[in-house]
N, C-alpha and C positions, 0 to 999 in steps of 0.2 A: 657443827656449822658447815653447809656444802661451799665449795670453793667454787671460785672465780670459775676454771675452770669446766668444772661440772655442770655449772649453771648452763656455761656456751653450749656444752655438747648436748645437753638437755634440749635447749631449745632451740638448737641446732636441728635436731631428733626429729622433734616437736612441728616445726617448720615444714622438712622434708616428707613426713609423713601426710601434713595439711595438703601441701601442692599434692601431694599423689590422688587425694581423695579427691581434690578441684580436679585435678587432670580427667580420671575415671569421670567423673559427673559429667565434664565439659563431652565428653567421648558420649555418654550415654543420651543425652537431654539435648544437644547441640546436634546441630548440623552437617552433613558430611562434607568433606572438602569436593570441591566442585573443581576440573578440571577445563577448560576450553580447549577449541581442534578444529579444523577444518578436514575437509576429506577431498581426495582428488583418485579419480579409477585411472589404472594402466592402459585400458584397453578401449571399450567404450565407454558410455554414461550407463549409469546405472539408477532404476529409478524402483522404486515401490521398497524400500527398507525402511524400517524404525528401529528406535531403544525406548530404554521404557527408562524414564527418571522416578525411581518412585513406584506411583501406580497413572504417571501422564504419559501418557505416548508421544512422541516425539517422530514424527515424519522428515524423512532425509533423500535426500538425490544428490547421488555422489557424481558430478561434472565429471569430462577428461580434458578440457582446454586450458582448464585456471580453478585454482583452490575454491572450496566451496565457501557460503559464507560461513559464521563462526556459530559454533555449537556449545553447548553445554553439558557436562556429564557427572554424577558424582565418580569419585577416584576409589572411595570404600570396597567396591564391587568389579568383578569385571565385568566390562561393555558387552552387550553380546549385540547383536543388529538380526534382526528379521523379517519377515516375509510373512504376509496375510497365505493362509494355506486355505478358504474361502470358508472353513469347515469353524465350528465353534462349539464351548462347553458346552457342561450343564446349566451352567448360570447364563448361558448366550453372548457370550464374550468370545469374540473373533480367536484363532488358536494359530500363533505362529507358529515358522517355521526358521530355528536356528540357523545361520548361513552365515555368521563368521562372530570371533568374540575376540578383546586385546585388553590386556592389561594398564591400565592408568595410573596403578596406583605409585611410583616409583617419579612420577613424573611433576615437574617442576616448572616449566613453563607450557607456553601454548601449542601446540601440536598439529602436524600436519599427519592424517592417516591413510595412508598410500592401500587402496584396492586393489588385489589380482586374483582375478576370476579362475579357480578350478573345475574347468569343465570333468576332469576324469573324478573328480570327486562329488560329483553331484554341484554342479554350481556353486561350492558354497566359495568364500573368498581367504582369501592369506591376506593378513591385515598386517601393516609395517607401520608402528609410524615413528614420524623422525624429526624434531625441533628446524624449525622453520625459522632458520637466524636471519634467513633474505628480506624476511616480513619488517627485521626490526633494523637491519641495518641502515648507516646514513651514507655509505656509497657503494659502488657496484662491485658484485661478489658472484663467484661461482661454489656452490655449496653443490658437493657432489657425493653421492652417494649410492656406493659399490657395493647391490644387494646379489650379486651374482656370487657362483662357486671359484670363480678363479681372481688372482693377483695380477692388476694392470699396472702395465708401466704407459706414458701417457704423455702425449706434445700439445702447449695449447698457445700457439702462435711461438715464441720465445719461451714457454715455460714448462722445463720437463719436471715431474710429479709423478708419483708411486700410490696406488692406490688398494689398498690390504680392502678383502671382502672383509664387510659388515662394519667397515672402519669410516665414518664420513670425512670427509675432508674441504675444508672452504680457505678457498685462494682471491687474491686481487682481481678483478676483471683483466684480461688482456690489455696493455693500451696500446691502441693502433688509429691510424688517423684513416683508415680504409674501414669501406661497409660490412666488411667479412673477416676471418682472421682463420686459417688453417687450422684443423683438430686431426689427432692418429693418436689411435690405441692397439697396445700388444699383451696378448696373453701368452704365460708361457706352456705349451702343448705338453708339459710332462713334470711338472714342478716335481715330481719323489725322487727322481732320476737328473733334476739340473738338465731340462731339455731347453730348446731351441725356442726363441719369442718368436709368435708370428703375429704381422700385421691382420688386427682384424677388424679394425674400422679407421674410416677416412673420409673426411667429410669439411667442407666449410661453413661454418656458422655467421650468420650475422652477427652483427654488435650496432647495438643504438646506444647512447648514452643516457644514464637515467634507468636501464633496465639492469635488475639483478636474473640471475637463472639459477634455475632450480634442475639439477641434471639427475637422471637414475639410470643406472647401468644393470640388467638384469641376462639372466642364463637366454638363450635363445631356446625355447622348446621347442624339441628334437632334433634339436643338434648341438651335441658334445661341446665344440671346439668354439662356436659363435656367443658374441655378444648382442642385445638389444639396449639400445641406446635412446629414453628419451629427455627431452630441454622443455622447460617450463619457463616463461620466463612473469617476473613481478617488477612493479614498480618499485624503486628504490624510495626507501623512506624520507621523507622529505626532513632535513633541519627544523 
């Protein structure tokens, strides 16, 4: 006679092995997880790129003023974006031209995909992207994120802030009852050696209420020592 026991881990067994096959099935016959993004370029607007969902083409114009509207991607694959090259198959099917790809699959909420044009590479782009908390938040927020090679230390009206590359960081808005509110940032010129922080940006920023910002901080091309600094700003989420 099997026991109590045996029975449970039987169908315990039994059980576990089921869900694997539902899993495997659900993965083969089902759908791929589908991702949302918006895109916004560093530099200028960018226009004439696709992806392909599938076997649909999806036509894109990456803005540089304010996020693009909202897109759709599966996450199974990675993205890649291309360029009609004018030239086509055998079968007469127009024949792109690769010019940036990112990975999705990792990703969990909606995504903002930051463009940066590599002219010494052949145009193609360096794709960043990076959860857009400003989109969902219910009051004003600076979401800041430090894609550059060095470590800023950083004043934003009364609030000093340390800011590690590749590390994002989202603070309270300033409150100030003035139109503007003083910004400085310092990188330090020798971090292996414990060198000297220099001033290398300084600037005053507006403030409205009701806007969130969206800040990126990136290496200044060719030059070592500089930062490039830009603000996006969005509407705060309404209650």
């Amino acid at each position: 006679m099997t026991s109590k026991p045996d029975i449970f881990f039987r169908l315990s067994l039994w059980l576990a092995i089921l869900c694997g096959f539902v899993r495997v099935d659900a993965q083969q016959n089902g759908e791929p997880t589908k991702v949302t993004f918006n895109t916004l370029a560093w530099d200028s607007a960018i226009k004439g790129l696709y992806f392909l969902d599938g076997e649909k083409r999806v036509n894109v114009n990456i803005p540089n003023g304010a996020p693009s509207s909202t897109y759709e991607a599966p996450s199974d694959t990675p993205l890649i974006f291309y360029r009609d090259t004018g030239q086509v198959d055998k079968d007469g099917n127009p024949i792109g031209a690769a010019l940036g790809s990112v990975d999705l699959s990792s990703a969990t909420k909606p995504l903002l995909l930051i463009f940066f044009e590599q002219p010494k590479a052949g145009s193609t782009f360096r794709i960043v992207p990076i959860v857009n908390e400003a989109r969902e938040n219910t009051s004003e927020i600076y979401q800041l994120h430090n894609i550059s090679s060095h470590d800023i230390i950083a004043k934003f009206n009364d609030q000093n802030i340390t800011l590690k590359t590749n590390k994002p960081l989202t603070i309270p808005a300033p409150t100030v009852d003035k139109p503007s509110f003083g910004v400085m940032m310092a990188i330090q010129m020798d971090a292996k050696n414990s060198g000297d922080w220099q001033m290398v940006y300084k600037a005053f920023w507006p403030y409205r209420k009701g806007r969130s910002s969206l800040v990126f901080i990136s290496d200044q091309e060719g030059q070592k020592d500089q930062i490039n600094v830009r603000r996006f700003y969005v509407p705060t989420q309404e209650i």
